[in-house]
N, C-alpha and C positions, 0 to 999 in steps of 0.2 A: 812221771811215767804214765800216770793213767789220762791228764789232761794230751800227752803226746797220740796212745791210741786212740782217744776219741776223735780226733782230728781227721787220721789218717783214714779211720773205718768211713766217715761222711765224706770224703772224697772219694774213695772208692764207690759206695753207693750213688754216686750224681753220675760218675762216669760211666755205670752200670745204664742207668737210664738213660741216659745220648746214646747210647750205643741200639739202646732197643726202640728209640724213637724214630734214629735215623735207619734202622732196618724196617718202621714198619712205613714209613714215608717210600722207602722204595720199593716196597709191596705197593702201593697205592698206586703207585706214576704206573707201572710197570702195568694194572690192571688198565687205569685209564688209555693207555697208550694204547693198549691191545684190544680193546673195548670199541666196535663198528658202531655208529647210528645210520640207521636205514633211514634212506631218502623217501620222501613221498610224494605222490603226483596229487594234482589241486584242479579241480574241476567246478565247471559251473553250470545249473540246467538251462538246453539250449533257450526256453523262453520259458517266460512268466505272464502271464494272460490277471487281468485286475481289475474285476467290476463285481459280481455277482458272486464273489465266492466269499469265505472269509480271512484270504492270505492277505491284509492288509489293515489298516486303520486311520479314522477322519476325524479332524479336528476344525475345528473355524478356520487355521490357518495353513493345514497341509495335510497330505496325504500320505502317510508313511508306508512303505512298502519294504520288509525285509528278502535281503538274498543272502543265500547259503553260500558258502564255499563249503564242496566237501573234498575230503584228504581218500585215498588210495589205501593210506594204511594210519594208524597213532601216530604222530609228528615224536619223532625220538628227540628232538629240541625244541627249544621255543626260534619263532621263527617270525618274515613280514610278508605280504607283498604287497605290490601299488594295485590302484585302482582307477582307471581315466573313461569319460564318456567318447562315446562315438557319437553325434547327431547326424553326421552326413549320411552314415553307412543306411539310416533309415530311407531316403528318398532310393538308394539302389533298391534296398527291397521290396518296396514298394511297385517300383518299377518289374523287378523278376518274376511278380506274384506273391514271395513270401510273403508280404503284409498286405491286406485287403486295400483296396482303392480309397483313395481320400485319406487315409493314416497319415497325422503330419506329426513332425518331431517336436517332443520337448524343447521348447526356447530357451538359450541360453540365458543363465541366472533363475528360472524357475526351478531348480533344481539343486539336493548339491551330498553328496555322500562322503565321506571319511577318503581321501587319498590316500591311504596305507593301512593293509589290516594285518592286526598283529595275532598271531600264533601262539597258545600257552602248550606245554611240554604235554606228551601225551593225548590230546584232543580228533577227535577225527572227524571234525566242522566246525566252521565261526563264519556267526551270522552279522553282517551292516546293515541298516538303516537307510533305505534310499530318501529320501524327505522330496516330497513335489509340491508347488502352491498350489492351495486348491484353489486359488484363485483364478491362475492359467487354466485349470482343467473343468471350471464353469464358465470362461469365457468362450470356454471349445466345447459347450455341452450336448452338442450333435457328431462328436467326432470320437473317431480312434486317435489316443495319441502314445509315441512310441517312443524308446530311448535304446539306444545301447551300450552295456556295461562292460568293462572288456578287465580281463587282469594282467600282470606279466611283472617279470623279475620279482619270481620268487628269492630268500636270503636263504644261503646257508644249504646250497647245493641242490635245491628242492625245486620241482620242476612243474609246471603248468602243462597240462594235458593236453598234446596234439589233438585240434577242433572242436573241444573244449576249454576255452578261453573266454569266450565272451558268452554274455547271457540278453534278448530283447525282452523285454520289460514293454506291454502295447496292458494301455489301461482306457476303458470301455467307459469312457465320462458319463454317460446315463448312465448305466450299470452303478459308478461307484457313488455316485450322489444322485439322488433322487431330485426330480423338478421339481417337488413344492422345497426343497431344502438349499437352492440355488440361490444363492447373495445377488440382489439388485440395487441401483445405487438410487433414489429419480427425486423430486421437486413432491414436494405433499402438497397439495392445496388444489379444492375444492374446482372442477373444469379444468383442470392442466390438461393441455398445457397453454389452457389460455384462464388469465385471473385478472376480472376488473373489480378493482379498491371498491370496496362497499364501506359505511358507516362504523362497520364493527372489528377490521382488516387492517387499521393504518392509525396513524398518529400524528394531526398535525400540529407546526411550530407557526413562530413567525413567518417565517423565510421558505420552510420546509415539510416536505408533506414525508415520513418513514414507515413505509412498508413490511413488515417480519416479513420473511421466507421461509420455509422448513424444509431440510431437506431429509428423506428417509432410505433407513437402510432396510430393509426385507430378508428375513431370515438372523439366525442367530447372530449376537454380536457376538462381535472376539476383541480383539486388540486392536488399538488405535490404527487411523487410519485418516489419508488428506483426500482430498478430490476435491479439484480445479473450477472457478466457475468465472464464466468470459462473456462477454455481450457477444449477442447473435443476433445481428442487423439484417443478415443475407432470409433469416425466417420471418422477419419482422413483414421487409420488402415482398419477399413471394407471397404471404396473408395478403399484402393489400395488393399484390397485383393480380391477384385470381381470385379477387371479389370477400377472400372470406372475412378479411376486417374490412369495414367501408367507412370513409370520411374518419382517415388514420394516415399519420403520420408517423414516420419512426423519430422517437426521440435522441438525438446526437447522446451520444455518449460523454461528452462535457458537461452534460447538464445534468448529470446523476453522478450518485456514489455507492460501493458496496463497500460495507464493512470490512471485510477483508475477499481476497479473489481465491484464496486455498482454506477451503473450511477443513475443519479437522472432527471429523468422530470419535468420540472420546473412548476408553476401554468399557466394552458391556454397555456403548450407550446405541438405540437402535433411531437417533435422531440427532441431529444439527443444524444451527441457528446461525441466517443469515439479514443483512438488515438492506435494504434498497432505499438510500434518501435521495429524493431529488426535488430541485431547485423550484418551486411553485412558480414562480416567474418568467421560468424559461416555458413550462408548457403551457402557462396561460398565453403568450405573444401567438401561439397558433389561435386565434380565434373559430371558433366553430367547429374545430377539428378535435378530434381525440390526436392522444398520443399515446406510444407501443413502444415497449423495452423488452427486448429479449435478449435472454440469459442461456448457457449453454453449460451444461457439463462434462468437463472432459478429465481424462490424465487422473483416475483415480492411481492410487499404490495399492491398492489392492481391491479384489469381487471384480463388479463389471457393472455399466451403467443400465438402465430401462433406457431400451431404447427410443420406447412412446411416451415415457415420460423426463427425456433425459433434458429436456428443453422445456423453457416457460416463457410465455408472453404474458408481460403485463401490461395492460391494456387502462390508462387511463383518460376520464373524461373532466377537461381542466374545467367543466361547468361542476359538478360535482366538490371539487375542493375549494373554488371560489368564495363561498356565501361562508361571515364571519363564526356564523353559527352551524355550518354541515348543510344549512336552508337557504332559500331566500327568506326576505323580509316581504309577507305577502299584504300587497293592499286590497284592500275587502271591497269584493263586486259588488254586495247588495247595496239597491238605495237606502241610503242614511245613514251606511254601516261604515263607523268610524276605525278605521286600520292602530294598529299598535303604531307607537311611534317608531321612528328608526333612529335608533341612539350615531352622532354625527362621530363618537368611538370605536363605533363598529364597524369599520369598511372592510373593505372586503381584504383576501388573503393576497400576494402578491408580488409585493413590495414595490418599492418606487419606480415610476414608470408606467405600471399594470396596472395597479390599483389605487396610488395615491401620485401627488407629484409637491412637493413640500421643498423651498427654498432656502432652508436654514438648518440650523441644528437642532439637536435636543431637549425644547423647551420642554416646563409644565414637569409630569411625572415621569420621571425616569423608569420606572421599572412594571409599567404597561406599555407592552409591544414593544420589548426595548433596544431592538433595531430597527425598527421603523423609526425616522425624525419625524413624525405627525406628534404635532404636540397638542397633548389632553390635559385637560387641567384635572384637578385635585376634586372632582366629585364623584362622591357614593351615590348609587353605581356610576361607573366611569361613562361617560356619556360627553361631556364638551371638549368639542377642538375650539382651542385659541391661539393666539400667536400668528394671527395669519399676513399673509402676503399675496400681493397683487400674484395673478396667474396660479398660483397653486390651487388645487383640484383634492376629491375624493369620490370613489366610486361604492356602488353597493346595488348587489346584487337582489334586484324582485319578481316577484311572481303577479301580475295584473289579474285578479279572477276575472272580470269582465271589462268590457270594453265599454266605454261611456266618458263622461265628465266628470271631474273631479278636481276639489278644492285644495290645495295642497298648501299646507301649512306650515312657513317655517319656523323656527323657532329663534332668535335672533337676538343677542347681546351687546347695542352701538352706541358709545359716547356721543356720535354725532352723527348727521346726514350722509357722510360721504361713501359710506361704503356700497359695493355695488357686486352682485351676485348673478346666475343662468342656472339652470339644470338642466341636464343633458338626461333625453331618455335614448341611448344604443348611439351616441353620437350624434344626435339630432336636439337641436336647443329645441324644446317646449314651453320656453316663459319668455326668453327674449331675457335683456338685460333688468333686474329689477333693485330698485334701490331698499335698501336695509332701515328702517326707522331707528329714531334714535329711541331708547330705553331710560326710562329714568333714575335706573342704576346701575349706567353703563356698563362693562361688560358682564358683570356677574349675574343681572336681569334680564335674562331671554324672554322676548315678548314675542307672539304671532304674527307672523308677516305673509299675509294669504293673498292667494292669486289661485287663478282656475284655469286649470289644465287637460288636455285630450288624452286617453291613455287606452292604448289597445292591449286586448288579452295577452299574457302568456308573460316567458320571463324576457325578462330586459337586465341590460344595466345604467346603473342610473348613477350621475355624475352629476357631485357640486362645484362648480366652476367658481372660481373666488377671480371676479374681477378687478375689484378693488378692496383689498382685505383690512379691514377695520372694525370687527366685529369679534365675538365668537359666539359659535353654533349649536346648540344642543342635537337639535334633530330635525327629522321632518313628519309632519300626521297628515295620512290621505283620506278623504270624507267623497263617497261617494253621493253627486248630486242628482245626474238623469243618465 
């Protein structure tokens, strides 16, 4: 009996409570339903003016400028609406007056704000972020430039305020960035934008002479960053045609190479490194002439180029990279004044064709001048070519101090009689064909083989012509006689 009343009394009590759930749930509905939220209207100010004041903020890479939306009354929900630029509407006003003369529009992609702004309950404003590159607005840094922000389709019955709709936004590029704080892209080196290779400026190989470049950015770094770099023939041509490079040729763009043609500025780096190699052989075939390479910068992704320095000539003189040493090998003017020897190792830079002209392969030491096939034999310091052959040749670059007589002396390594030798001073034989003595310890015994010769001041080049090659050469000593 009493297990029965307990039963009965917890049913009772559950049904109690449904009873007073379900009345107070339609207390609830009943307030909800009955319960208005007021609509509110959404406005925007008609312009926003952004240079000199402090409604905005700059960074390396943009310009941020906040706009308000403001509300009529507390938003009674939460709520959205869109947000789309206008660029055209800027040329009309431009046109009407509204916006001062010269005002041009924001370019598309420089620019970009939140498409839809959201509403929290209760607020009566919310502010977005317009973001502009400041990159665009130092490339215009003589100008007004202007956008316009337009709103519509408010959610949730709420409405945008008749000729309050859109807001122009005109930002005063002096005003918000100062010129000495203007990003410029340009060539660093010394006369840009004209640079001839000097002694201390370049690198050279066998084959090849490699030039660094630098290029510099001006003003704060920020974030990474590419910009373009292209030969510029058309500047190269106009220097020599209006006299300002003289006895200059432009160098074909076949005969050089840049490391890469999109150099890239690294994050926070306010410099970048480019390399220019070219072929020594190709601008020695201009005899007497310099040769000019111009470089151009374009298409950076972001700042803006010097305009005066956005181009480089590089200007070189194939006499300069010629000589084995950065020199000539100078024979000494005074009477009696014995010249250093000129090692028959040392020719000049070039490669075959220019400086040497060699009929075989890779005798002798492989890893002196190890594209060049002139073969040198195995002496400390490197100094003998052997292995020779009829017609093959070598050149090298001298300095005559004076003009006189001179005894010139070769030094000469022959098993036998036969071999037969010229040297050329600038393409002209001065000795005529001469025979080679033989040596008593054939070729590893270079003995003197002298004859006198006429030699006028200044530089020349000077060419061992291998008539009949049976020998090999150490070098040559010049002894000034009258």
């Amino acid at each position: 009996m009493k297990r029965i009343f307990t039963s009965a009394h917890i049913c009772l009590v559950a049904a109690i409570a449904i009873l007073m759930a379900s009345c107070e749930k339609e207390k609830l509905s009943g307030v909800i339903a009955n319960e208005k939220v007021a609509n509110v209207n959404l406005s925007l100010e008609n312009r926003i003016e952004v240079g000199s004041g402090d409604n905005f903020t700059l960074n390396n890479d943009e310009i941020t400028i906040p706009i308000t939306v403001n509300l009529s009354d507390a938003s009674g929900t939460a709520f959205n609406v869109q947000v789309t630029p206008n660029i055209d509407t800027i040329a009309t006003l431009v046109g009407s007056g509204a916006l001062a003369p010269g005002t041009i529009a924001l370019a598309d992609q420089t620019f970009n704000f939140p498409p839809v702004i959201d509403f929290a309950y209760g607020v009566k404003s919310t502010t977005f972020d317009l973001k502009v590159s400041r990159s665009f607005v130092e490339r215009n840094h003589d100008k007004l430039l202007a956008l316009a922000v337009k709103i519509s389709g408010a959610s949730k019955g709420n409405k945008v305020e008749a000729g309050k709709n859109s807001t122009v936004v005109v930002i005063d590029a002096a005003a918000a960035i100062a010129a000495e704080d203007v990003h410029y892209i340009l060539f660093k080196a010394a006369g840009a934008p004209y640079m001839v290779p000097n002694g201390v400026n370049y690198t050279i190989g066998t084959q090849d002479v490699s030039i660094p470049l630098e290029l510099t950015l001006a003003g704060l770094a920020g974030s990474d960053f590419t910009v373009d770099v292209a030969p510029n023939d058309a500047l190269v041509t106009t220097l020599i045609n209006n006299g300002t490079l003289k006895n200059t040729i432009v160098l074909n763009s076949n005969s050089y190479a840049l490391t890469n043609t999109k150099i890239k500025f690294l994050s926070n780096e306010n410099t970048a490194k480019l390399e220019l190699t070219a072929r020594i052989s190709e601008f020695l075939k201009n005899t007497k002439k310099k040769v000019a390479i111009g470089l151009l910068l374009k298409n950076p992704s972001k700042f803006q180029l010097d305009e005066t320095k956005k181009s480089i000539v590089v200007v070189i003189d194939p006499d300069h990279f010629r000589p084995y040493n950065g020199a000539p090998f100078v024979i000494k003017g005074a009477i009696g004044a014995v010249s250093d020897m000129i090692p028959a190792a040392q020719y000049d830079f070039g490669g075959e064709g220019i400086a040497f002209h060699d009929t075989g392969g890779k005798d002798g030491v492989g890893d002196y001048r190890p594209n060049d096939n002139v073969d040198v034999g195995d002496y400390t310091p490197r100094s003998v070519v052997g292995w020779t052959s009829d017609g093959e040749w070598l050149t090298y670059t001298v300095d005559v101090e004076e003009s006189g007589e001179y005894e010139l002396n070769s030094l000469i390594g022959a098993p036998g009689t036969n071999g037969r030798y010229s040297v050329f001073f600038d393409d002209v034989n001065i000795t005529g064909i001469l025979a080679s003595a033989q040596t008593p310890g054939s070729y590893g015994d270079q003995q003197p083989n002298r004859t006198t010769v006429q030699l006028t001041k200044g530089r020349h080049i000077m060419k061992f012509f291998m008539n009949v090659g049976a020998y090999d050469v150490r070098g040559w000593i010049f002894t000034r006689k009258k």
